[in-house]
Short mmCIF file of the C-alpha atoms (twelve columns), coordinates in Angstrom:
data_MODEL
# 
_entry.id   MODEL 
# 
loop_
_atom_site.group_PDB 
_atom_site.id 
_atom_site.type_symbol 
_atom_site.label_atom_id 
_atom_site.label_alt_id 
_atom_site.label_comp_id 
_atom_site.label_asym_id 
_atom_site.label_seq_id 
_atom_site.Cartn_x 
_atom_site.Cartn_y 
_atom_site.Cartn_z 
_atom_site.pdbx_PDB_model_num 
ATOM 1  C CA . UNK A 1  187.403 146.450 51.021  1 
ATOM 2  C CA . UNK A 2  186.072 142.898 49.524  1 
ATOM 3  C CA . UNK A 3  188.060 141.305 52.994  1 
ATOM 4  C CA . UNK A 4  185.874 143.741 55.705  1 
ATOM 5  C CA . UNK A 5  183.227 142.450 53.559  1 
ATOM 6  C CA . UNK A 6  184.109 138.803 54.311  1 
ATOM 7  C CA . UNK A 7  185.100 138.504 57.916  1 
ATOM 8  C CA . UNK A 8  182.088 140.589 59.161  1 
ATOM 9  C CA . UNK A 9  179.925 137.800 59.167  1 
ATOM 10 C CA . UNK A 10 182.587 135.556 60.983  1 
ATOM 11 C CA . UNK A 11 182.703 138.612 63.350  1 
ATOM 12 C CA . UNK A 12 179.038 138.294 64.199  1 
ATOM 13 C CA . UNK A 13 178.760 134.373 64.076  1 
ATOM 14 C CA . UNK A 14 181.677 134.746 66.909  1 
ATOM 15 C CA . UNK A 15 179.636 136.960 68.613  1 
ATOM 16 C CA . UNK A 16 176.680 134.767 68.525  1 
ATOM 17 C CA . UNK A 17 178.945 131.591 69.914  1 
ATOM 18 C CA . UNK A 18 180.100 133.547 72.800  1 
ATOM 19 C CA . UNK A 19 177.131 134.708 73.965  1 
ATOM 20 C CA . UNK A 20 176.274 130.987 73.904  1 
ATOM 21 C CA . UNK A 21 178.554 129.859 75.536  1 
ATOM 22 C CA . UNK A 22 178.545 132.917 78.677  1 
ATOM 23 C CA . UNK A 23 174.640 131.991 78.580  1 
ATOM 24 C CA . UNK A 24 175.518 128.397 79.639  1 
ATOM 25 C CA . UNK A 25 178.092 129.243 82.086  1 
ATOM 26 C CA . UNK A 26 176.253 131.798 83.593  1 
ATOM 27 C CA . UNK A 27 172.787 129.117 84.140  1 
ATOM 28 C CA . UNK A 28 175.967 126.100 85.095  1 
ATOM 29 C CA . UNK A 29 177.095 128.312 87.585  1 
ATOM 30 C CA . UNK A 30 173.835 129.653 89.056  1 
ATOM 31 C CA . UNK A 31 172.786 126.168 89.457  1 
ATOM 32 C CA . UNK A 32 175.896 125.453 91.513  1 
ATOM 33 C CA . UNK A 33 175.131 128.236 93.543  1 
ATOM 34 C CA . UNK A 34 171.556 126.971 94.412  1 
ATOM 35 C CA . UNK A 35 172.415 123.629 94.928  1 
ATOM 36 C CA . UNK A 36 175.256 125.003 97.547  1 
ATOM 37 C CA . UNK A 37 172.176 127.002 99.598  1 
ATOM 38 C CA . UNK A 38 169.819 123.965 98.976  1 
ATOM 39 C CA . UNK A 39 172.782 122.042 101.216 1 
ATOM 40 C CA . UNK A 40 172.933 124.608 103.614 1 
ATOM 41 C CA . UNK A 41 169.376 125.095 104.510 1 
ATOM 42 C CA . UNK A 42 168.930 121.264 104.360 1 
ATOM 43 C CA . UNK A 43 171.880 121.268 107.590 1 
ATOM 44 C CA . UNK A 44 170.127 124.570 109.147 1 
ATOM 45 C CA . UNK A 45 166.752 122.206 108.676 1 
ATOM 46 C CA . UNK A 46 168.320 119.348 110.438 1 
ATOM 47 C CA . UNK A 47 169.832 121.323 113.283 1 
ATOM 48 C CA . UNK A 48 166.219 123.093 113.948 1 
ATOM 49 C CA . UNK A 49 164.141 119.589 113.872 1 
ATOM 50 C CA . UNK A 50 167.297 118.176 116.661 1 
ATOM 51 C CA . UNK A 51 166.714 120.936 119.091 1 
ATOM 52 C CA . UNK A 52 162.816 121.158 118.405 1 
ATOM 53 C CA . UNK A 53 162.876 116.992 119.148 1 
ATOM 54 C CA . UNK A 54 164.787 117.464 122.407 1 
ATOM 55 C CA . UNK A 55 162.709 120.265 123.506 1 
ATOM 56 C CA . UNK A 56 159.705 118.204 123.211 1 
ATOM 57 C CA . UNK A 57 161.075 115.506 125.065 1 
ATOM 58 C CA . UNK A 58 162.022 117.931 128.086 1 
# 
């Protein structure tokens, strides 16, 4: 009884680390994510401004 006792808090301070740690890989990997789209718009961006340029020109 005396050992439930004493690994129950090392239960719940585990707990506590891996929430951590799935909190920091979940923002790493969100932020990832973004900075993918961010690159993507960016070449969408680029291709709009060449075909608005050589419309104006025409």
């Amino acid at each position: 009884m005396d050992s439930t006792f004493f690994l129950f808090p090392i239960f719940i301070f585990l707990l506590y680390i891996a929430a951590f740690i799935f909190v920091v890989w979940f923002m790493v990997t969100l932020i990832k994510l973004q900075k993918e789209k961010n690159e993507h718009l960016a070449k969408i961006s680029s291709g709009i401004h060449l075909i608005s340029n050589k419309l104006d020109k025409e």
